[in-house]
KOLKOLKOL-865509 format. One line per 8 residues: their letters; for each residue x, y, z of N, C-alpha, C. Coordinates in nm, 2 decimals, always signed. Example, Ala and Ser with C-alpha at 12.3 -4.5 7.8 and 13.67 -1.06 7.14 Angstrom:
BEGIN
as) +1.32,-0.57,+0.78,+1.23,-0.45,+0.78,+1.32,-0.33,+0.78  +1.28,-0.22,+0.71,+1.37,-0.11,+0.71,+1.29,+0.00,+0.79
% end
This chain:
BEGIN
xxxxxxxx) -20.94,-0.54,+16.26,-21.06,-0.54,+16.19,-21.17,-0.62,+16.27  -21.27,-0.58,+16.29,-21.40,-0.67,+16.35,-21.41,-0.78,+16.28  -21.47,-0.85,+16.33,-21.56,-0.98,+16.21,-21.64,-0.94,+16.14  -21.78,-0.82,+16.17,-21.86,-0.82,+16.16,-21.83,-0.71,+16.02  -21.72,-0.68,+16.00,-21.67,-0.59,+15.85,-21.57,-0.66,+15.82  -21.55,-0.80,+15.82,-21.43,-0.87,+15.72,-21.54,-0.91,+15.59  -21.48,-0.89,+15.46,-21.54,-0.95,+15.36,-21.57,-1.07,+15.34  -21.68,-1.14,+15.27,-21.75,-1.24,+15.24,-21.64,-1.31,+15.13
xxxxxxxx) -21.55,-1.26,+15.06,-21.44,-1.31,+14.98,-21.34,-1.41,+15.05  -21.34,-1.50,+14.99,-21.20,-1.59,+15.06,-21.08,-1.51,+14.97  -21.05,-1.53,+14.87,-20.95,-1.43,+14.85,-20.93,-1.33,+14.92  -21.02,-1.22,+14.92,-20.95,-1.13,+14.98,-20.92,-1.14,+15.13  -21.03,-1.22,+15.20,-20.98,-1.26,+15.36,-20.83,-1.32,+15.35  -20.77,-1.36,+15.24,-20.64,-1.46,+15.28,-20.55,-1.36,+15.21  -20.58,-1.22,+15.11,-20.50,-1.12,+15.12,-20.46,-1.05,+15.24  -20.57,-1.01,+15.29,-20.58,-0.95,+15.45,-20.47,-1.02,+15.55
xxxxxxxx) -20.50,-1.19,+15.56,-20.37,-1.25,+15.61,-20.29,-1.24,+15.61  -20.21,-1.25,+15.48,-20.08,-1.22,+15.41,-20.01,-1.09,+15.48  -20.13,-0.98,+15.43,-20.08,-0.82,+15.53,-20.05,-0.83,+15.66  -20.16,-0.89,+15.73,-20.12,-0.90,+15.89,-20.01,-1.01,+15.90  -19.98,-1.09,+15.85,-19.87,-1.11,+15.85,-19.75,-1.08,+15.83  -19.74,-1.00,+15.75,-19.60,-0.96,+15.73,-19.60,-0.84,+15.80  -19.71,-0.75,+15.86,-19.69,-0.67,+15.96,-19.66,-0.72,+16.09  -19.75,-0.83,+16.10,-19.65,-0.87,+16.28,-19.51,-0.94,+16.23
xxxxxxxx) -19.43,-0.97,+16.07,-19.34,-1.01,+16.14,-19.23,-0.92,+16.16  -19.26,-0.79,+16.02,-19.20,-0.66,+16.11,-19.22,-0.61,+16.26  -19.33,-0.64,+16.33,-19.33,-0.56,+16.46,-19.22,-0.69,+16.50  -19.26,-0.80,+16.53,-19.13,-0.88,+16.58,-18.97,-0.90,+16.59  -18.95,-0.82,+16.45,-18.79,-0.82,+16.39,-18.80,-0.66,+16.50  -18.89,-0.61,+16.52,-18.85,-0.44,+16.57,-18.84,-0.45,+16.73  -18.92,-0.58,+16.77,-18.91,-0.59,+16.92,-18.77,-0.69,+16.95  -18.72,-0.78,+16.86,-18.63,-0.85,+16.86,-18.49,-0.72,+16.86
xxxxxxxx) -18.46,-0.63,+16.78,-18.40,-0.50,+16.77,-18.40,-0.43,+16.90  -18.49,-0.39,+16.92,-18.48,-0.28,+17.05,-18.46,-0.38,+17.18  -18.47,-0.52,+17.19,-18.41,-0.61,+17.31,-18.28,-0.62,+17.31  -18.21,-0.66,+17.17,-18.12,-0.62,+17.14,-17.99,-0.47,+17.19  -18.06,-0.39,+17.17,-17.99,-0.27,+17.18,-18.04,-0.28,+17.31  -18.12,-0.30,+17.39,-18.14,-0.25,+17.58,-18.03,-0.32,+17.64  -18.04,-0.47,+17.60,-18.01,-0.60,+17.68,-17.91,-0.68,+17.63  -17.84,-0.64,+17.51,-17.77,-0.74,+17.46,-17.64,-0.70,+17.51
xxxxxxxx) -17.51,-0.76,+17.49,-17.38,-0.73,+17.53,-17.37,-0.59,+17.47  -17.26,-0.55,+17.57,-17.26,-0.36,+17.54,-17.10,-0.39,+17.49  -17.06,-0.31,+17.39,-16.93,-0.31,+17.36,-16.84,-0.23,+17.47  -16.71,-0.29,+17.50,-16.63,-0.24,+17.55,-16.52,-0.11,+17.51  -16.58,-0.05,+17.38,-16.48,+0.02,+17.34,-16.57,+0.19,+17.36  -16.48,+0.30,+17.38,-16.46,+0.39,+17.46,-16.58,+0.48,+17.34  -16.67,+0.53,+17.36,-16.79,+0.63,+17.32,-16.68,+0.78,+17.25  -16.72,+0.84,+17.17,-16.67,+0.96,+17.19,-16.76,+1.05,+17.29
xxxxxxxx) -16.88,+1.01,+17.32,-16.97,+1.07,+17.46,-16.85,+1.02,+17.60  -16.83,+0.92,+17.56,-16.78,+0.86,+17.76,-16.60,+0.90,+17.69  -16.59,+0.95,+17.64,-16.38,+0.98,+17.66,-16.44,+1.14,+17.69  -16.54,+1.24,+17.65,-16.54,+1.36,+17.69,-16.61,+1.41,+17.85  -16.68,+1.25,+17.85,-16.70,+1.24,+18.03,-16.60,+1.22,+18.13  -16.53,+1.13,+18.05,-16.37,+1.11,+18.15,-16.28,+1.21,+18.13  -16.28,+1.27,+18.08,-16.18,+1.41,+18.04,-16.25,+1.54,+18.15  -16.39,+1.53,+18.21,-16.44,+1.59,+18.28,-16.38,+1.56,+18.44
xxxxxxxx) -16.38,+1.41,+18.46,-16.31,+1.40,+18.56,-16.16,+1.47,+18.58  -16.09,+1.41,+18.49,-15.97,+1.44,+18.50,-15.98,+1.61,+18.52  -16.07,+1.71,+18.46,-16.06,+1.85,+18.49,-16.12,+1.87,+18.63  -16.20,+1.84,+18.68,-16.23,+1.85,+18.85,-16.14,+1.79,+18.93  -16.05,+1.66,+18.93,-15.94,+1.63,+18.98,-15.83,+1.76,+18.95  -15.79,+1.81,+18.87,-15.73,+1.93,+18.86,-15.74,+2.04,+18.93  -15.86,+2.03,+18.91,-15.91,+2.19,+18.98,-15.89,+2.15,+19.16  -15.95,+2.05,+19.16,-15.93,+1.99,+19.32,-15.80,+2.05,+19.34
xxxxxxxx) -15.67,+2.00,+19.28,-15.56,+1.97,+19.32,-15.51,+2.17,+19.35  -15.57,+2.20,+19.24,-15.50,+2.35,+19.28,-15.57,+2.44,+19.37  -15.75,+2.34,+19.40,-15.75,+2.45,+19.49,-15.71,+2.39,+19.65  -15.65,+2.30,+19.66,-15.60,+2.21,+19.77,-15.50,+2.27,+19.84  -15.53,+2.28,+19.97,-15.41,+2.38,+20.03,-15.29,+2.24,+20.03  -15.16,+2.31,+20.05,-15.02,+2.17,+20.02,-15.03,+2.12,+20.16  -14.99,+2.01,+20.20,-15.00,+1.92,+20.33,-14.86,+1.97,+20.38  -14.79,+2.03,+20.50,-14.68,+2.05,+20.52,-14.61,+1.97,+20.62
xxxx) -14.54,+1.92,+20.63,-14.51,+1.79,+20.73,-14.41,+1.83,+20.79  -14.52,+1.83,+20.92,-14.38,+1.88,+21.09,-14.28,+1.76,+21.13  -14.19,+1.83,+21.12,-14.06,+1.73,+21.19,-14.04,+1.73,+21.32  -14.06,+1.65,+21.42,-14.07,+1.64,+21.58,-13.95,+1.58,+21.58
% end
């Protein structure tokens, strides 16, 4: 809000307060949250996203292996 359109009311100027207050202290609890989730400790336990990424490995090691010609070892 400008200055020059804030009301001439003390009440309502210390209503106005009150609002922008409890609005920045939600944007704060929402910036406190999303630091949280970027930056904070990451759980150690297995995603159902990351066990169907490792299951992808394991199918390209597979495929490697069969299309891998066999190593045959000369006896000298």
């Amino acid at each position: 809000m400008i200055a020059e359109t804030l009301p001439e009311d003390i009440t309502v100027l210390k209503e106005i307060i009150k609002e922008q207050q409890v609005h920045v202290h939600i944007l704060e609890e929402q910036v406190r949250l999303l630091k949280a989730k970027l930056f904070g400790r990451k759980s150690e336990k297995s995603s159902e996203a990351s066990e169907e990424q490792l299951q992808l490995f394991d199918e390209i090691e597979a495929e490697r292996e069969r299309q891998s010609v066999p190593f045959i070892e000369e006896n000298s």
